[in-house]
N, C-alpha and C positions, 0 to 999 in steps of 0.2 A: 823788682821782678819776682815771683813767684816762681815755687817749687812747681816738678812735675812729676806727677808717679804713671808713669805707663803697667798696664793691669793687662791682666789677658790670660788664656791658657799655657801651660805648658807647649815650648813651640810655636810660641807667638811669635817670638824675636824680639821680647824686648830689651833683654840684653844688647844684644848688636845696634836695633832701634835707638836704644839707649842712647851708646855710645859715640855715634855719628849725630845723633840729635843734643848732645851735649857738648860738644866741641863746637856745633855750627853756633850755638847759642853762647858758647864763654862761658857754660855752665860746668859744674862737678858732678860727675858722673857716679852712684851710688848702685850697684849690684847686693839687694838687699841679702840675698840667699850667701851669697859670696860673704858678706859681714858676718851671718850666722855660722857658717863656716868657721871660718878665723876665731869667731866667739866659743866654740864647742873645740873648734882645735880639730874637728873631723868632717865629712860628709855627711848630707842631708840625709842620705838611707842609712846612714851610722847612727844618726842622733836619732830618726824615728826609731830605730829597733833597741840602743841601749837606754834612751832616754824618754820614749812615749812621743807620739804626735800633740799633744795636748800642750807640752814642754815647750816642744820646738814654737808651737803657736806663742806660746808667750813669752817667751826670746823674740819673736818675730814682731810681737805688740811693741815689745820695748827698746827694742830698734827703730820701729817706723816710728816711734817719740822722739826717738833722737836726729831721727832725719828731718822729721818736721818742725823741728828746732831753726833746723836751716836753710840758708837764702842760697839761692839761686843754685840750686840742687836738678837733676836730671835721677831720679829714683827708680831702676825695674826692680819692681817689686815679685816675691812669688807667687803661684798660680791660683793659691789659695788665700791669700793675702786680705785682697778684697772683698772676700765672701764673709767676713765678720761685722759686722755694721759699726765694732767697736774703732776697727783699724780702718772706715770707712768715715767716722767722725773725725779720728784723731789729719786725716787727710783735710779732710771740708774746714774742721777748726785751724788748721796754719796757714789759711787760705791759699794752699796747696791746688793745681789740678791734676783732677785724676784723668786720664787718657787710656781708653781702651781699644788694645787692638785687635779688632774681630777681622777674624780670620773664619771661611766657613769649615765646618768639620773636613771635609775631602784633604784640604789645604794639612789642615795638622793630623790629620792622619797619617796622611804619608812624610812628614816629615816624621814623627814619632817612629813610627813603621821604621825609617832609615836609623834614630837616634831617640831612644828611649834610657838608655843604661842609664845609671845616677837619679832617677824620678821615683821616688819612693811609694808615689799612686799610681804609677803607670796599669799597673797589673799586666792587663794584656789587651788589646784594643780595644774589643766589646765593654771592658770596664774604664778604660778608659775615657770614649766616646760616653758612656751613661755620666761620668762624672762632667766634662766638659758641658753635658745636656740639664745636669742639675745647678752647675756654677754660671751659667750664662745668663739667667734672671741679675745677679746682681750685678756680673759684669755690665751689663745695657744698663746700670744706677749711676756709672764714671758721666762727669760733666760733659765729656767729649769723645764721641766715638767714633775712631777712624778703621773705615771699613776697608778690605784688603781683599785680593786674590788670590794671597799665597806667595806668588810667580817675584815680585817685589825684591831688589836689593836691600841692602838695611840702609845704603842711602836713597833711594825713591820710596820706601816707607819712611824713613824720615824727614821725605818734601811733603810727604802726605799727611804728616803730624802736624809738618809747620804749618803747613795753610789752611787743615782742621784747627790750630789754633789762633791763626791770623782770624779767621771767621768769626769765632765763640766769642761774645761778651766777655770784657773786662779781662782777658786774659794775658796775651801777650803785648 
């Protein structure tokens, strides 16, 4: 069985997604941002500001190698994760899938709106939404795209994974 990395914005849920979707599967459940965490010893807005965004990206490269090392992995990945095409091979080459959860903007807006603290691009909504509007070409590049409402628990977006990848060739 292959890896899965769930992709998405900020507020996607796929931490939660994650979670319930890797327990129904007997998979391990990987919180990529949480690893970078443990790995710097601080917060993502700690490590962009003492350490540079550029850093943290490549902490972030060199994690996603070590995840894709491994089997039967459940991956949420960060928001910006995906938008490298480096960290977008190193997925495709473990023959990993990638899983993206689009949500429409309304949806993550007002979840942010509610829960923004700790997101180091948040800014403020208007830049927010402009960055969601420029990340969302690559996200539509994931193998499998499971579309959402928002409204969704993290397990009915998790039945919505699994039979987006019951569907997908060669997958599950």
């Amino acid at each position: 069985m292959c890896s899965i990395f769930l992709i998405g914005f900020m507020g996607a849920g796929k931490t939660s997604v994650g979670e319930v979707l890797a327990e129904r599967l007997g998979y391990r459940f990987i919180d990529l941002d949480q690893r970078l965490c443990e790995s710097f010893g601080t917060t993502i807005p700690e490590v962009f500001e003492s350490h540079g965004e550029e850093a943290f990206r490549e902490a972030e490269r060199e994690e996603l190698v070590r995840c894709a090392d491994g089997q039967k992995l459940v991956v949420a990945t960060g928001g910006g994760a995906f938008c490298r095409e480096a960290n977008r091979e190193i997925i495709r080459a473990s023959g990993g899938r990638s899983v993206f959860l689009d949500l429409p903007w309304e949806a993550l807006g007002s979840r942010l709106d509610a829960d923004h603290a700790g997101r180091p691009k948040y800014g403020d909504a208007g830049q927010a939404q402009r960055l969601f509007e420029s990340r969302l070409p690559d996200y539509r590049r994931a193998m499998v795209i499971v579309e959402m409402v928002g409204s969704e628990s993290a397990e009915a977006a998790a039945d919505l994974v699994m039979a987006a990848l019951e569907e997908a060739p060669c997958v599950i």
